[in-house]
C-alpha positions, -999 to +999 in steps of 0.1 A: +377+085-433+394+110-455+409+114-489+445+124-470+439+088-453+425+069-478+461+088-502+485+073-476+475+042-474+476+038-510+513+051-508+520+022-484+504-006-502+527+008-536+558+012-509+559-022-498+540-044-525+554-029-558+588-025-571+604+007-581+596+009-621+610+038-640+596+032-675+560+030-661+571+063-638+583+078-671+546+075-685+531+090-660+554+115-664+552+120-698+514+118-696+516+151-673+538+167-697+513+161-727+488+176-707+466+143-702+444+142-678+457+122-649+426+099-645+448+063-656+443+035-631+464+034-598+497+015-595+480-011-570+448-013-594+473-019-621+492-044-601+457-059-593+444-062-626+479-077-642+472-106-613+437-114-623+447-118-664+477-139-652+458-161-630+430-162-659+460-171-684+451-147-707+464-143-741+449-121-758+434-087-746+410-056-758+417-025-740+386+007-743+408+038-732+442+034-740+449+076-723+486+077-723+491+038-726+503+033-682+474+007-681+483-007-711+518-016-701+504-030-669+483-057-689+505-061-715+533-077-690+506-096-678+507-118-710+529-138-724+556-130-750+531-141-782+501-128-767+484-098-780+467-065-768+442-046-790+438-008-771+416+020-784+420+052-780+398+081-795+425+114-793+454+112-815+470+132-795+466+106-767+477+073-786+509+093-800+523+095-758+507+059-759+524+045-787+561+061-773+553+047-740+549+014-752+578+019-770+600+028-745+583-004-725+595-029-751+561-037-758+547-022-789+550-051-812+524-069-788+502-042-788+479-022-813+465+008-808+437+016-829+429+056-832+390+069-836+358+069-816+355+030-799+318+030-810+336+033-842+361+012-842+344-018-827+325-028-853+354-025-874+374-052-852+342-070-855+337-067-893+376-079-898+368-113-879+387-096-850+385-120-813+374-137-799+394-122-767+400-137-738+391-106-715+384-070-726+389-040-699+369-009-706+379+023-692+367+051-716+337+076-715+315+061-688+280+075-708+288+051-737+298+022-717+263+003-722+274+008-763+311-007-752+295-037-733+270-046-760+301-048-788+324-064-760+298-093-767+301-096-797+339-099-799+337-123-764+336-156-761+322-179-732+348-179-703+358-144-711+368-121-682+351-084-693+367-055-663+345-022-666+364+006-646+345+036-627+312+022-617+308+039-583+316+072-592+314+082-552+283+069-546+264+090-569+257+059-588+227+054-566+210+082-578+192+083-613+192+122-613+223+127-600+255+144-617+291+126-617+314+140-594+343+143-616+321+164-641+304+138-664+269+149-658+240+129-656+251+110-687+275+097-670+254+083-642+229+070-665+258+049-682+271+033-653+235+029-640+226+008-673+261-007-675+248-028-635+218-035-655+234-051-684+255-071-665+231-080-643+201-092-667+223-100-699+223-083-731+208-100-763+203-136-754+241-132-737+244-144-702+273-130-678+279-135-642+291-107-627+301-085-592+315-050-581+339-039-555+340-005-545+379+008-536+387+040-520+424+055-524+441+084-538+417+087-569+387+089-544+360+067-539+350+041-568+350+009-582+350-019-610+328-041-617+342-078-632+324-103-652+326-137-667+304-141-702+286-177-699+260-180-728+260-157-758+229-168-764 
């Protein structure tokens, strides 16, 4: 198996599974052009992940990562016109291609993008009586994902679907020592490596059930990992 293989058969899932879409083309587009890096999910991983929060009939949504905002539109049109979306996003920069995005989407009175570190502005959401939500997808920094899971909690309720992005990392999850691939270092190993155990064991009296796919397609070999929160203990 190769990366040219693994690239194409993305392109024919996206070829003959999702429409055409110019405003979620346009940013991707002006993500490049900002000079983000172009790590946001993949159209079919978007696709997938607009499915699941339909299917969960979710209404209200945290997002840990918000980059240029391309995942953001995906989830957004996943709920319904009076639901609401909560994103963070740590670089100004970032959230300012976000916010037009959105914009240019139709969405951004449904969502809120909240600028600053997420260790940050978590307990701040948590502090203003912010959530419960009814699911929470984190894809920021992978080293402080344990920190995002543990505050995810707190603004969860039981039945809420929690999405962590990146857990595989090709493989080199399986090694405590290792370095991540895409230039993380070991931090980033020892994140996703804690993040299993969280989900696996609980976290504070909280219960979850929980499972991980690994994918492989034009960003490589990964995964996510998804979760339900049963007892908060």
């Amino acid at each position: 198996m190769t990366q040219e293989l693994w690239s194409a058969v993305d392109d024919h899932i996206v070829e003959h599974l999702l429409d055409p879409d110019p405003v979620l083309d346009a940013a991707l587009a002006d993500s490049a052009a900002a000079g983000l890096p172009p790590i946001a999910v993949t159209p079919n991983l978007g696709k997938l992940l607009a499915l699941i929060l339909r299917l969960a009939g979710v209404r209200s949504l945290l997002e840990l990562g918000t980059l240029g905002g391309y995942s953001t539109i995906w989830l957004a049109r996943a709920l319904p016109a009076d639901g609401r979306l909560v994103t963070l996003e740590a670089n100004p920069e970032y959230a300012e291609v976000a916010r037009t995005n959105l914009d240019r989407a139709g969405l951004g009175g449904l969502v809120e993008i909240r600028v600053g570190p997420a260790l940050d502005t978590l307990p701040v959401l948590a502090a203003e009586g912010d959530g419960p939500f009814d699911a929470i997808f984190i894809d920021a920094d992978k080293k402080n994902n344990p920190g995002y899971l543990e505050w995810a909690l707190k603004l969860s309720r039981p039945g809420t679907l929690i999405v962590v992005d990146n857990v595989v990392r090709a493989g080199a999850v399986l090694d405590p020592d290792g370095e991540d691939p895409s230039g993380g270092g070991n931090e980033t190993i020892q994140g996703v490596r804690r993040t299993y155990e969280m989900l696996g064991s609980g976290v504070g009296g909280a219960s979850l059930t929980a499972t991980a796919i690994q994918t492989v397609g034009s960003k490589g070999h990964d995964g996510f990992a998804l979760a339900i929160v049963e007892d908060l203990g």
